[in-house]
Each structure stands twice: as C-alpha cells, then as structure tokens.
N, C-alpha and C positions, 0 to 999 in steps of 0.2 A: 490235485487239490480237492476235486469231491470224494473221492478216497478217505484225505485226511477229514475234514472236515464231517463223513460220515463216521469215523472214529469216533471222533469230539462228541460228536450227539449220540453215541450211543453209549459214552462213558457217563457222560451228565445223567440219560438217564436210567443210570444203576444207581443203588443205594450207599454205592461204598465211598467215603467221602475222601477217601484219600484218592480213589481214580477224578473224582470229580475235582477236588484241588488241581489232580495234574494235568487234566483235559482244561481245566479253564486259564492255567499256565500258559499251554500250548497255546489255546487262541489268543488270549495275551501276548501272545509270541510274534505270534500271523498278523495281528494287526498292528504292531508296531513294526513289523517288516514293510508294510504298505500292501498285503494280499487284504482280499474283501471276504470278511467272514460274517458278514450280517446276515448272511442263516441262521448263525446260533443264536442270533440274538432271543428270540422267540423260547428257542427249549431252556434257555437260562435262565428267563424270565418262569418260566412255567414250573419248571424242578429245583430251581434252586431257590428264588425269592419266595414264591408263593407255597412253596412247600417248605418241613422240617429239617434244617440243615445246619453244618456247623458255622461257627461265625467265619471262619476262614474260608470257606468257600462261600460267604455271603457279600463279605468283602470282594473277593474277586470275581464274582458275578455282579456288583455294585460297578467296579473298574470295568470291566469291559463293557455294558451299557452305555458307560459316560464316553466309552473310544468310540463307540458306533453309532453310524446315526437310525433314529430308534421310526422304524416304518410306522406311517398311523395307525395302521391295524392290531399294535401292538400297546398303544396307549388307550388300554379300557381300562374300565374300574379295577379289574384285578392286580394288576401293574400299581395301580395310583394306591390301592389296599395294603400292596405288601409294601410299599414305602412308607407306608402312616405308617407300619404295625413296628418298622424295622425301626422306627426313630425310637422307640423305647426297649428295645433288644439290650438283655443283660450286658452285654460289651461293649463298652463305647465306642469302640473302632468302628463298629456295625451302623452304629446309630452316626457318626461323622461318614459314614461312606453314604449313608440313605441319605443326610442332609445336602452333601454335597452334588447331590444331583437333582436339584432342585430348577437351580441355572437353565441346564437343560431340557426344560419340559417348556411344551409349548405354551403363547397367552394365554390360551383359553381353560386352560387348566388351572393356572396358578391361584384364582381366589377361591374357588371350592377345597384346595388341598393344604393353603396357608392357612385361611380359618380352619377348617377340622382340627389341624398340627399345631394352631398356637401356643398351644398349653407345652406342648413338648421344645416347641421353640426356643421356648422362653427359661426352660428349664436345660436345654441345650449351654444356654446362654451362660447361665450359673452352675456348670456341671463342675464338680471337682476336678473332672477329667480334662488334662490340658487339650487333650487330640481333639477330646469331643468341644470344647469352645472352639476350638481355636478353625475347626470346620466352620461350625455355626458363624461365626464373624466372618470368613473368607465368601462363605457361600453367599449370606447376605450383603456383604459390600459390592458383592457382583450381581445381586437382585435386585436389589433396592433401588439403586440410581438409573434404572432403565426406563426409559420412556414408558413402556407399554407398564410397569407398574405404575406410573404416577398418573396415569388418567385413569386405569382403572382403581387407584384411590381416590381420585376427584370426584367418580359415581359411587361408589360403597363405604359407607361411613365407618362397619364394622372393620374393613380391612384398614382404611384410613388409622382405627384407632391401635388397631395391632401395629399395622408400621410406626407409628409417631412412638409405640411402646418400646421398639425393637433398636428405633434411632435414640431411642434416651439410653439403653442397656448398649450399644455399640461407645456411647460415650462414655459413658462409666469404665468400661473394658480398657479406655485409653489406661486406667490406673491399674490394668490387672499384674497381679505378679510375675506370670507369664512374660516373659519379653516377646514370644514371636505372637502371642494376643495381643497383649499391647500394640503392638508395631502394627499388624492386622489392620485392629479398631483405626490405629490414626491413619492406614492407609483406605479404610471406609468411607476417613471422615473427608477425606482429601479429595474425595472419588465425587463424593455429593457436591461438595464446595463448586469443582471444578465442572463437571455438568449443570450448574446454576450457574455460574460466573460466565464460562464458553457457550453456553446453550448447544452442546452439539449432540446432534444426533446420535440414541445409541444403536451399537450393532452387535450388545451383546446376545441379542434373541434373533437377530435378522429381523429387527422389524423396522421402517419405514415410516415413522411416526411423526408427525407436527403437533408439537406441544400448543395446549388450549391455555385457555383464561384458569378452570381448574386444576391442570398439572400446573402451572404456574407458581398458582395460587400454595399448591400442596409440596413443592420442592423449596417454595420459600419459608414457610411455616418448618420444615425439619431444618432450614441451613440456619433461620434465627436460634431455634433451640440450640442446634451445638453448640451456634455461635454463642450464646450466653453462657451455656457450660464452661467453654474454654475460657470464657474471660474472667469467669467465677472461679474457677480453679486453676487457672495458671502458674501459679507457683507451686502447686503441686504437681502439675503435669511435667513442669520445669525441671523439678527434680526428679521425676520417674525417667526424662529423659536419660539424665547425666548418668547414669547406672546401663542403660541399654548397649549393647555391643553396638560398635563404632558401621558396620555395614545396618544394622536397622535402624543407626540413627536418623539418616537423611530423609525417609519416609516420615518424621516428626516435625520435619521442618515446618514445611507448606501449610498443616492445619494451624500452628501456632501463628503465622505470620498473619494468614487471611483472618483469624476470628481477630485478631490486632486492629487489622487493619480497618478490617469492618466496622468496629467500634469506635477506632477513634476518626473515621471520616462520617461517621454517622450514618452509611448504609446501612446499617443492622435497622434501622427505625423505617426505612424506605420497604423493609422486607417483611416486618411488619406487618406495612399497611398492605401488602400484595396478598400478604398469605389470609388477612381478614380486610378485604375492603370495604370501605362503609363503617368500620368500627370505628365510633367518634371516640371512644373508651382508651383508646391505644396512644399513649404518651409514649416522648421520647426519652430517651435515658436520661437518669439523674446522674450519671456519673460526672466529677466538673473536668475540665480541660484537665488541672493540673493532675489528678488520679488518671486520665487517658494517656499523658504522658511517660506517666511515672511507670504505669504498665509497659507500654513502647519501651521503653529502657530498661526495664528487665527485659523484655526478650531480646533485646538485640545487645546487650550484656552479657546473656546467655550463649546467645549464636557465635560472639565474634571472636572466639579463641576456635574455633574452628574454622576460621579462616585461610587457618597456616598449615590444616593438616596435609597430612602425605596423599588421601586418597582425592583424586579430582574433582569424579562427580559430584562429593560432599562438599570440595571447595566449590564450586562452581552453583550448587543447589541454595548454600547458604549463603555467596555472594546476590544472586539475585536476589529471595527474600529481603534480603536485607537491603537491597535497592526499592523495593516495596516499601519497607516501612520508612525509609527516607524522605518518602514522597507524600508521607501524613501529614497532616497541620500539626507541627512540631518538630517535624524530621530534622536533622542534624545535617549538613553538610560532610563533616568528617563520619557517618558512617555513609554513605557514597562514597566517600572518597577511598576508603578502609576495601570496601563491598568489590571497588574497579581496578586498585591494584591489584587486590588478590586475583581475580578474573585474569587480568594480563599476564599473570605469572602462567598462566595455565596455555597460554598461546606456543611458549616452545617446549612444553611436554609432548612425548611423541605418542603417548598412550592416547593423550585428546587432541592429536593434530587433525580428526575428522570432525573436531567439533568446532573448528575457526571460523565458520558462516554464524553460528550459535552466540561465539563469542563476541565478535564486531558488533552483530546486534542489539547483546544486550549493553554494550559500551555504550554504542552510540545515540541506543532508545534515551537513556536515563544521563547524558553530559549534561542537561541542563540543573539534576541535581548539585551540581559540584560548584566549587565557587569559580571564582574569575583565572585566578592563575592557574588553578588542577585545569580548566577546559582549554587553557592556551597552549601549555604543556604537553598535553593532548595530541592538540593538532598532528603536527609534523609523524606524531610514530602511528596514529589513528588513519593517515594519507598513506602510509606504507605498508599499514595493515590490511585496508582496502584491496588496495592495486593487488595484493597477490590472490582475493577472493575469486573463484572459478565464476560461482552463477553469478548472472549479470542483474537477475534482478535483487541480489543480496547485494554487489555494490552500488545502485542506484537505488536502494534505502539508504544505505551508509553514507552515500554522500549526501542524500538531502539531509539528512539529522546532522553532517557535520557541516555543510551550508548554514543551516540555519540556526544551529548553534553561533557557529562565526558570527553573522550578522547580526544577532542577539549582541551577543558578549560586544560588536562593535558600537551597537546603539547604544548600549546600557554605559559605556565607559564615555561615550564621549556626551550623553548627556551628564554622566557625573563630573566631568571637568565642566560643562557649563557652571553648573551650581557648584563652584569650588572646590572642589575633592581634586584628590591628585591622580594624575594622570597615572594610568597600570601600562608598562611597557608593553609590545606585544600583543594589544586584543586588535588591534586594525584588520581587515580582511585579509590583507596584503601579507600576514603572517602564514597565510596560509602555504603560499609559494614561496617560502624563504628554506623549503628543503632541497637541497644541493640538483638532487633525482628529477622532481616538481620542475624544478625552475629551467634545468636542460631541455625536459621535456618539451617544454612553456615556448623555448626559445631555439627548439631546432625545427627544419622545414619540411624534411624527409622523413620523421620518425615513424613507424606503424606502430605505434602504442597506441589503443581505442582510449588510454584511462585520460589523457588526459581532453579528449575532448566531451567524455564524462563528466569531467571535474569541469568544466567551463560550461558546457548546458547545466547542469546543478546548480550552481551557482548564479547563471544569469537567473532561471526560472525563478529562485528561492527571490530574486532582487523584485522579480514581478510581483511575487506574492505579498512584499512588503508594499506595494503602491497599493493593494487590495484594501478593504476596511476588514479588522479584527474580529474573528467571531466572538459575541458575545460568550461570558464565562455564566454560565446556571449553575455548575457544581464547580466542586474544587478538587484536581486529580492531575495527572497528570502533563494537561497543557495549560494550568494555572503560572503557572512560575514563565513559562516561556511567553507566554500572553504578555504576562506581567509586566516583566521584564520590555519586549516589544514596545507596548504603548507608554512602559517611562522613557523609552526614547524615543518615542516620535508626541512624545506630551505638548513638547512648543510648537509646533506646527506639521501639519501632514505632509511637508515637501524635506524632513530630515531624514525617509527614507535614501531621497537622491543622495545624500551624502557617502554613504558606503557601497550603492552604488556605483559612485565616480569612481571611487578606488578599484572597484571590479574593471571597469570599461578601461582603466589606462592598466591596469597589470597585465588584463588579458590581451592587449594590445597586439603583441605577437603572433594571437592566432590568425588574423588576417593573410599572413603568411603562409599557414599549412599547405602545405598539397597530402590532401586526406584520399586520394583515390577518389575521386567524384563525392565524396560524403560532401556535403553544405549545412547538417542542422545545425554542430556548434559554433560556426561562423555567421551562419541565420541568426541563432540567438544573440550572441555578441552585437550582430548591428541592430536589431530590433529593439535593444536597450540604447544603443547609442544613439539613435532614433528617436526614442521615445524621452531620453534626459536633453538633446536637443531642443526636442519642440517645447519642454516641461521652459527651458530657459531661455527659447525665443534666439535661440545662436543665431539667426537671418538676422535679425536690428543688429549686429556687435555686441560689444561688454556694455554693459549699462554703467550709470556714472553715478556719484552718490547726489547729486543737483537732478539726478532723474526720479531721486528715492529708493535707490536699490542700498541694500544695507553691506557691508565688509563683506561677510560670506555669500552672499549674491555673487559679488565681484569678483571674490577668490575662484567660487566654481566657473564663472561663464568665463573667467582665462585660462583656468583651467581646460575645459571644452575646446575651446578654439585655440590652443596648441595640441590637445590631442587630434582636432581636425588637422592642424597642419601636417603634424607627422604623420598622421596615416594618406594624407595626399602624397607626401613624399614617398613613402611605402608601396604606392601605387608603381612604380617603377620596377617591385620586385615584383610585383604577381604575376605569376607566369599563366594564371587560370584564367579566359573571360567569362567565364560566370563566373568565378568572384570579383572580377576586375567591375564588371557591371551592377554589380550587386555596392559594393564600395563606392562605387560612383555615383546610386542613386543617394546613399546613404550620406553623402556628402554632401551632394550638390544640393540637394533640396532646403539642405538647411545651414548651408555655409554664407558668412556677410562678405557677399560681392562689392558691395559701395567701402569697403574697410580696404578694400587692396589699395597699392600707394599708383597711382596711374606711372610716375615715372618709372615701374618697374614693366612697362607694360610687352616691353620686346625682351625679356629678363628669361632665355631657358625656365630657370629656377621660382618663378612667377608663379602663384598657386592653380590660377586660371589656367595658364599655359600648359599648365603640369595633366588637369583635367582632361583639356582638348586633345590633348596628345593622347591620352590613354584611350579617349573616346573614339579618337582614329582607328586606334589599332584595333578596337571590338569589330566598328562596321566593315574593317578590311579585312580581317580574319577568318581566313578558308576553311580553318580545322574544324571539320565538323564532329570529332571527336566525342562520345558521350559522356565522358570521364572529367571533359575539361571545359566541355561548351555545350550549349543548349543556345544553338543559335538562333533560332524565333526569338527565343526570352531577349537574350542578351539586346540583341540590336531591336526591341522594340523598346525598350529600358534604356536604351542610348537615344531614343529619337526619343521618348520623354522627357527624358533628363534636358534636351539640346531645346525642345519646346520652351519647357520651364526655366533653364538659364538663360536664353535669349531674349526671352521676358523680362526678364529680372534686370538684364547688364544692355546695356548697349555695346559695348565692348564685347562681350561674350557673342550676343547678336551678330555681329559683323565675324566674326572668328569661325562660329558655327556655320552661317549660310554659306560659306564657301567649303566648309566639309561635307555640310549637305550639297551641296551643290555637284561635289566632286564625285561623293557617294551614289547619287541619281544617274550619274554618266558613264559609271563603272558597272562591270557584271556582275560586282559583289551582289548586288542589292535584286530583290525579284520584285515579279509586278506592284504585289502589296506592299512592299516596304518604299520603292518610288513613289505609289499615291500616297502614302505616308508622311515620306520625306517633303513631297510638293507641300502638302498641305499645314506641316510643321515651317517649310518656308513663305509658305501665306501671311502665318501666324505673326513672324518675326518680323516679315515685312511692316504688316499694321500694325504690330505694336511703336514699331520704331516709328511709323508716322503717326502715330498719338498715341504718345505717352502717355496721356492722363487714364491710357485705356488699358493699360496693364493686365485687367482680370481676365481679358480674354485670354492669354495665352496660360496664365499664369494666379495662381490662388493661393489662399494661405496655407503653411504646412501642416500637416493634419496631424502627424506623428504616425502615420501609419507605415507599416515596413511589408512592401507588398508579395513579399518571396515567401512567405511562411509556407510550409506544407499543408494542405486540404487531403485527408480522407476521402478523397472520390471512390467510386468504383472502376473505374476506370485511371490507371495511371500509367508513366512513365513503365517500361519492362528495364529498365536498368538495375545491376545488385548495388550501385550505390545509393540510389535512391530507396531498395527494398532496407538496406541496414539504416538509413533514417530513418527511414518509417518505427524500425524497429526500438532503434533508439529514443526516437522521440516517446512513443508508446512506453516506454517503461521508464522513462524522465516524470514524466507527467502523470504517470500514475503513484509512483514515489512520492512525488512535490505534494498531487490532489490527496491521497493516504496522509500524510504526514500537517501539513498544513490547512487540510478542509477535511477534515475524517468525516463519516459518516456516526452520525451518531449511535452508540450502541443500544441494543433492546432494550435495558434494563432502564436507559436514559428516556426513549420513547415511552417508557410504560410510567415514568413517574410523568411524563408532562402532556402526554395524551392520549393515555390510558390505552385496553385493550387494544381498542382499533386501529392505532399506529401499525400493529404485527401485519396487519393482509393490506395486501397489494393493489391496488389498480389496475386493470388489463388495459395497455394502450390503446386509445381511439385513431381508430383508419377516416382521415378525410377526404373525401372525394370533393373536386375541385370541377367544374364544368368547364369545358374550353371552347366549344363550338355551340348553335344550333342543331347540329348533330350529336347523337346518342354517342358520343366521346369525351370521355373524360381522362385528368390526369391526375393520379394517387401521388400525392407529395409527400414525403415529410424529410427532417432536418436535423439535421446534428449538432446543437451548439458547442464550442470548445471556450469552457469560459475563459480558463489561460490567455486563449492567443484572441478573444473575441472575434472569431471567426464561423459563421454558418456553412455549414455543409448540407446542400440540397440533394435529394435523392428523387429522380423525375420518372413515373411509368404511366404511359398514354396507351390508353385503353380503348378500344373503339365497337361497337359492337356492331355494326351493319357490313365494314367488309373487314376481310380474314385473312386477306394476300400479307402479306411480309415486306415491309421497306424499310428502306434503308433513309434514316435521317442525318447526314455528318454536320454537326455543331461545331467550331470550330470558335473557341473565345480567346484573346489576345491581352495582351498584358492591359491595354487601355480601356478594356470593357468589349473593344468594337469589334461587330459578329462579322469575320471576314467572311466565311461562306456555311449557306445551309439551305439544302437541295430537300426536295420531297418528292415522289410520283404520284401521292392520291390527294384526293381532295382534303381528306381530312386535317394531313399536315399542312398542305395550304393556309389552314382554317387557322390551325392551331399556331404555324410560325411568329404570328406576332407576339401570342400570349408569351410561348416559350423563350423567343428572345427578349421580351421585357424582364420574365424572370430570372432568367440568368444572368442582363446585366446587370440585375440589382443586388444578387446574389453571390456574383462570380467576378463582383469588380477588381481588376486588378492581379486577378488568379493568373496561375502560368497556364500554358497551352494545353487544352486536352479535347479530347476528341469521345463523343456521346454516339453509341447508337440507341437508338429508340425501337422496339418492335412495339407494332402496330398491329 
C-alpha cells in the first residue's frame, strides 16, 4: 500500500495532466474500496487546487477531499484560497465541485469564506449552468439548516443578511426549469421547515449545539419568508409540480402542505413574532378564512389523484400530508377519509410490508379526523392490524389512540341520543370485541396471546383518564376535535364518564378468569375500575330508589353493578389462582350490600355470602406456595382484611367467619403473625357484635382504593412474571400519559412563556434530620398520577459511625410493621421516624423487604 500510494504522489506531482487524472482515479478507487489514503490528501491539495491545472483533474481532486476526512493542518488559508478562486473557474463543473465542499469544512471556517464567496454564491444561484445551480442548492440545503449556522447568524448581521438572501433565491429555484433544481430547492425548503417544526439536533457538521433565543429567533424569520412565498405563489408552484417526473414529485409534497397549513392555523403570525420579538408593528395576516380555505382546497385538489398511484412511498407521503391538512380549521372529513384508505391499501403490498409500524400509526394518530361511521368501521381490521405489530411499544400507541378513540365516538353518540339525534349503530365500546379472534381471545382461559391483555389495560387506563379533568385547549391542532368531542359528552355531568366505562367492566368480565402465567396487571386494572365505579355508586347501601332521589340511569347502572358483582362471585368458583382469588375477593367484599341478601337463603350453597366464605377458606388453607399462582403473605393478609371488614359489616358473615378464623388459628397453615392477626381480627368481630352501634371500629367507609397496584420500588419481587408487568405496565402508561397528557411542544412553551420555558431546573436534594445525631435521611418520591400512588425512595446517612447494618423492614398488606431489627444506635434512633414514614406512605402496599446501609 505505501508502494502504491508513493506512485500516486509522485504522479500528482508531475505536470502531465493526464497521469495526474489517472493517479487521482486510482485514489478514488482506494478510497472507495475502504483503504485509507489520507496521505494524498495534502499533495492534491498543494498540486492540484492551489496550482495550474485542468478542470478535470480539479474536479477530481475536489471528489476526493470530500471522501477524505481533511487533517487540520491542511485547512489553512491556501486550501480556503483555492476554493474561493475555484468557484469562479471557466467551467462550471469546477465551480459546482468547489461549492459542494463547502458542507464539509469546519464551524469555524464558514463565516470568513461565505462572506468573501457571496458574490459568487449568489451568482451560482442564477448560473445558466444546470450542474452549477443545481450544486449550489444541494450544498446549501445541507448548510443552511444546521445549528451551528443559525447561531452564528444570530451574532453576524452581515452573514444573517447573506443567508436570508440565499433563503429567498432557494425559493424562487422552486419555479426553476430544471426539475432536478426545482425538486433540490423544495427538498431545501422541506429541510428548514422540518428542523423548526422537530427542533432536532443537527449532525450534519458533528456538532452538538443547543439552539438560543437567537438561532430561534433566526430559523423563524427564514421559515415565515418561505412560508409567504409558498402561499403567494402556490398555484404556480402547483403547476411547476404537475410537469415534474413522478419519483421528484414526492419531495414537493411536504413544503406545499406545511406553508398551508401554517397559514391557515395561523402559526405563520406566532413565527413572526419569534423571529422580531417586541415588534408591536407586526400584524396578523389579512387573509379571511374563506381565501385560507379556498387555498387548502387547491392543494389537496391537487395531491389527491395521487393517491391511487402505483408507487408507495408517494402514496403513503401524500396520504399523510393530506391528513395534515384535514386537521386545519376547515379541514374536510372526506379528505381523511380519501388520505386512510389509501394508506390501508398499502398494508398488503409487500414492497412496503417493512413499513406496517409507520402505517398503524399514522391510521390510528389522525381516527379522530374521520366521522362516526369511517371510525367504527375501523375498529375491528385496526384490532387486527395491531396484534400482528412486532414492537410492543408501537402497539401500546395503537391501542391507546384506538381506546380512545372508542370512548370518544361512545360519549359523543350517546350524548347525541340524549338531545334527540338518532342513535349510529355500533359506536358502543363493546364494538370493539365483536371480532370473532377479539372475543375467543376475551373468552378463553389458557391462551398465551399477550394482545389481549394489552387491549384490556388500554382500555381500562384510557376509562381512567376520562374520570381526570380535560386539559384546557390554548391553541387549536390536533387534540381539539378529540377534546371536543370528550367534553360534549360529559357536557351533563362529570359522572357520564362511568357510563362507557360499565360497558368495559361487564365485557371484560372474562378476564378474571385468565391464567396469564403469574402476570396480574391486566386483571389489576380490570378491578381497580371495578373498584373505583363501585364506590363512584355507593354498591354497599343497594340500588337506590327513585323516593331516595336517584334518577332512571342511577338505577339502570347500580343494577347493572350488582349483577355484575354477582356473577363474578359466581365466577369465584373457577379461579384456580389465589392471588387472583384474593384479589376478587377484596374487590367484592368491600363493596358488595350484605344487608340485600334474602336471610332465607342463608344455608343455600348458592348464597352469595356463602360463595365468599368458601373461597376465603380455600386461600387460608392453601399450601401452594407456588410463585406463579400465589403470593402467600399477600393473599391470606387480604383474607384476614377482607374477614375483618365483613364481620363488621353482617352479623351473619360475623358468625361464619370466626369459626374459619378460629379453625385457621388451630391449623399449621397459619404462622406466628398471621395467628396474632387472626386473634386480633377475632377481637374485632367479637366487639363489634356486642355493640353494634360501634361498627367503625372494625369497619369504615369504602374508599374506592384497590390496594394491589404495582409500586416502583427498588427493591422487588425476582419473579419474570412480575418483571413483564412491570414491563407492561411501563409502556401502558407511557402510551396513555403521551397520548392523553402530552407534554407541551417548544414551540407552544415559547408562545406562552417565552424564552425561559426552554432551560431546566436541576432537581433539589432534601435532606431530612432523623436523630440528634449527625444522621440524616435523603428522601425523595415518585408520584404516579394515573394510579395516585407515591413511591418513596429512603437513604439514611450517618456520619459518626461507618460499620454496615443491616435494617430488614418488612410492611404488610395493613400497613402493620411486622418486624424491624437494627445493631447500632442510630437505627434505634431513627426506627420510629422510618416506620411512621412508611406507614403512611406504603399503606396497603404488598410485601417487600428494604435494606438500609448505614
């Protein structure tokens, strides 16, 4: 190789230009083989650019610079000299090869050698010569929009004004005759749009940049100009399109659609004020609604005979745009509708069978453009389309956008039947599960499909987020319509979410059944709402009576409720799991009307109660300590609550239970702590039963809380069924929070509280004193607003001694700190703090176990 390579450099430098063509062939050769010839880069630089040579060998000494990467010792004046000199060399090709290596030169270079070059820039720009524009636009679409220019034009006014010159001559270019300039220019324009719109980072320079208040200020100021351009010239641009060959058309799309859309939602006036803030001068456009529409409808006039073509990607580029502009104040339902079938057609082409995550998404982003019957229609092949997606977090978007779509479209139909409109068949939740696949799924006990307990966390979560209050609307975009929609059906009161709701809680009925292999989230969920629509309706009093004041649908739901309480009592007979047996059992007991059963059924097998007891039997007596199936601390401390709480409540139940207790105390099932337990659960029952009037002791009101949720501890469970809930539930709820609580985007922060929205906050560490002694413990906490549950994170710090101990915390379904041992003083000290903390914290959490270093 240094053989060769000493060849090369001694052919470059001779004077005879045909060895030198063929030596820089060769290295051309070498470096596209993957050898490293960045030796020559230097003598090519020296003999070829900076000296007398022909254009063809300047050309390809221009090429092989841009393949190699260029040492600093090579970027002096002489190097940046013959680049200037080259841009106006008699042959254009010369002059597009010097511009095209402009890209490549580092920051610190580019404002000394842009300003010098302007003149010739700009005469690049308007060269007769196609190669040499059509450089010039390429090279600048890949300059321009890069971070580290746009703050070095937020400091230099002269380069500021060259670029704003270069952004006005790249628009114009849209109309050049040229097709592959034209296409260029719109692929420029597309470039800038898209780095203001995404704010992302660029990496065409490798640089590492966080955009200020100036570059801001300075990429806003070029996207308004285009953006005026395009919307002043669109029907001319419109028709420079329709003459472009059919592969440069797609790169046309995306600028037409965004300067659209910009105008007609009124961004363009917000970018405006970014790019001059302070300018009281700066009005909004006079354009009126109807001239904003009328534009809209040329473009998408224009676009939607290409919806049918043969090539994909065009189908699929001009489907979404056109979902874009759907979503303007004015947008049409039928072109969404136009935009999604065509999209769907593209799902059994096998050319874009890699693009099916792409596709689902952009379906299921934009259903709520569509009317009532295109989203119900939907459903069913949108549930089949899903299930076959590989990544799991592309179908836990898909199912939240079609959850919440569902629930949408169910609010929205059934407040239009309130106010007389006729009933649309099919928008109920319950449609959801009416595909043959869905509903086997739904209803077999054995299946290892994950989808459907997918589709059943989706679904409860999205029911939760309808109990939440609606984020107020400041602008009008994408979650207007769904908002909208939303609050016209919960317009008459804020307990119409529970209505589609119920319909969830009795379809999904069956999942109480599953055996998931140890999973519990989607069965979690499921009761947690049934839970929470119990205590919402008070099921402990009975049905309420219209002489109580409860109006028809009060009544309709709360019978509703307590027949689905009965059948899942009955159902209690199949679970073969006791952690879900106990789990259903809390879920029931706590809020089921005991004083409602008929006393003469009171020896009746088939007796709800009865049904209860028995099942409660079989937890305390239950050996298997299986991890799959049971979680025995949990289980049988959640049985001896439950036995608390009902004994309380029934006299009858009272009397049924002490003697399971009783039995339970005398058997080896139970260990030391669950006997103190159980005595002291028979305490309970005892004095309640001798005064009545004193009930609260044993016994309190339902809270609606459902105390099995999963906690983010650091410490958990080592089980994989427990690790795939975790799992699960982490991209449930990040779905749900994405979709339903988005974070607001920059562009939204910067209209309503300006710069200083963009920087951050460094979290504050609080140190907490626990003792007289120089110990303290660093806390802090993790809220989960979904499940309203805190997660504490505890480190006790001591600084006097340095030994190691071991602290075992050990918390219980009921709060109570069965044991917790310490060897130095300072945990002495600190024991009571830490268990006050954790009961109040960790009420009701399942079993875990903390150590502490000291």
């Amino acid at each position: 190789m240094d053989l060769l390579i000493a060849q090369i450099t001694t052919d470059l430098r001779s004077s005879d230009a045909l060895r030198q063509s063929s030596a820089l062939l060769q290295a051309l050769q070498q470096c596209a083989a993957g050898r490293d010839v960045s030796a020559l880069a230097r003598t090519a630089a020296t003999e070829i650019l900076s000296a007398p040579s022909s254009a063809v060998c300047k050309r390809l000494a221009l090429d092989l610079l841009r393949a190699l990467p260029l040492p600093p010792d090579l970027l002096d004046p002489l190097l940046l000299t013959s680049l200037r000199s080259d841009l106006s060399f008699p042959d254009p090709d010369v002059a597009a090869s010097s511009i095209a290596s402009f890209p490549s030169l580092p920051s610190h270079l580019l404002p000394s050698l842009l300003s010098s070059a302007h003149a010739d820039i700009a005469a690049a720009l308007s060269s007769p010569a196609e190669s040499l524009r059509l450089a010039a636009v390429t090279s600048l679409s890949s300059l321009l929009p890069r971070d580290d220019l746009a703050l070095m034009c937020s400091t230099n006014p002269s380069l500021m004004a060259h670029a704003t010159t270069w952004w006005g001559r790249l628009a114009e270019l849209a109309l050049d005759s040229a097709d592959a300039v034209s296409a260029g220019a719109f692929e420029a324009l597309a470039r800038l749009f898209q780095e203001l719109e995404g704010r992302r980072m660029s990496r065409l320079a490798g640089d590492k940049l966080v955009d200020g208040e100036g570059a801001l200020a300075v990429r806003a100021q070029w996207a308004a100009d285009a953006i005026d351009f395009i919307w002043s010239r669109r029907n001319m641009l419109i028709a420079r399109t329709m003459v472009m060959p059919v592969e440069s058309f797609r790169v046309t799309v995306y600028p037409l659609v965004h300067a659209a859309k910009m105008v007609a939602s009124g961004v363009v006036n917000t970018l405006r004020r970014i790019a001059k803030p302070g300018d009281t001068t700066i009005a909004d456009s006079v354009e009126s609604s109807a001239e904003k529409l009328v534009g809209v409808s040329d473009i998408v006039s224009h676009l939607l005979p290409f919806l049918s073509s043969l090539d994909p990607p065009l189908v699929f580029e001009v489907g979404i745009n056109m979902l874009a502009l759907a979503d303007v104040p004015g947008g049409k339902p039928e072109w969404a509708s136009a935009a999604i079938i065509a999209i769907l057609t593209l799902w059994d082409r096998q050319e874009f069978s890699s693009m099916r995550e792409t596709i689902v998404r952009a379906v299921v982003t934009n259903l709520h453009l569509l009317d009532l019957g295109m989203q119900v229609s939907l459903f069913k092949r949108l549930l089949q389309m899903v299930r076959n997606l590989r990544a799991e977090s592309d179908r836990m978007h898909a199912l939240a956008c079609i959850c919440r779509t569902a629930l949408c479209v169910d609010l929205f139909a059934k407040e239009s039947v309130r106010r007389g409109q006729k009933p649309v068949p099919g928008t109920d939740v319950i449609s959801l599960f009416e595909d043959v696949r869905v509903k086997e799924d739904l209803n077999s006990v054995t299946s290892k499909n994950l989808f459907r307990e997918e589709l059943v966390a989706s679904l409860v979560e999205s029911c939760f987020q309808l109990s939440l209050p609606l984020p107020e609307l400041k602008n009008s975009g994408t979650e207007s319509r769904v908002i909208g929609a939303l609050a016209y059906g919960t317009g008459y009161g804020a307990l119409n979410w529970t209505e589609p709701a119920l319909d969830v809680v009795e379809v999904c009925r069956p999942c109480v059944l599953w055996d998931c292999n140890g999973r519990t989230y989607a069965i979690d969920c499921y009761l947690k709402l049934l839970v929470r629509l119990c205590h919402i309706y008070d099921t402990r009093g009975g049905v309420k009576t219209i002489k109580a004041g409860a109006s028809q649908d009060q009544i309709l739901n709360e019978t509703r409720l307590r027949n689905l309480q009965l059948q899942l009592i009955r159902d209690l007979r199949e679970i073969h799991t006791p952690r879900i047996s106990s789990r259903l059992i809390w879920a029931i007991s706590e809020h089921f009307d005991l004083e409602g059963l008929d006393p003469l059924l009171a020896d009746d097998p088939e007796d709800p109660l009865n049904i209860i007891i028995s099942n409660m039997h079989k937890i305390l007596f239950n050996t298997d300590s299986s991890a799959t199936t049971s979680n025995r601390i949990q289980d049988v401390q959640a049985v001896l609550i439950c036995a608390q709480r009902l004994g309380a409540r029934n006299a009858r139940a009272g009397q049924l239970l002490s003697k399971e207790l009783e039995e339970f105390r005398a058997s080896t099932s139970a260990d030391s702590v669950t006997k103190h337990q159980s005595r002291y659960v028979l305490q309970v029952i005892k004095y309640v039963t001798n005064h009545p009037d004193n009930r609260w002791v044993g016994v309190g009101d339902a809270t609606g809380d459902y105390p099995f949720s999963h906690h983010t501890l650091t410490v958990q469970f080592s089980e994989a069924s427990a690790a795939q809930d975790r799992k699960l539930e982490g991209l449930v709820h990040k779905a749900i929070r994405e979709l339903w609580r988005p974070n607001p985007s920059q562009l939204t922060l910067l209209q309503t509280k300006g710069i200083g929205a963009l920087h951050k906050e460094h979290p504050k560490a609080c140190t907490l004193t626990g003792s007289s002694d120089p110990c303290y413990i660093e806390a802090y906490h993790l809220a989960d607003p979904t499940d309203g549950r805190i997660t504490l994170h505890l480190k006790i710090l001591n600084l006097t001694e340095l030994e190691l101990n071991r602290v075992d915390i050990r918390v219980g379904l009921s709060g109570a700190l069965y044991y917790m041992d310490g060897f130095s003083r300072t945990v002495r000290h600190l024991r009571n703090l830490v268990s006050q903390v954790l009961l109040q914290i960790c009420l009701y959490s399942t079993y875990y176990s903390f150590l502490m270093k000291i």
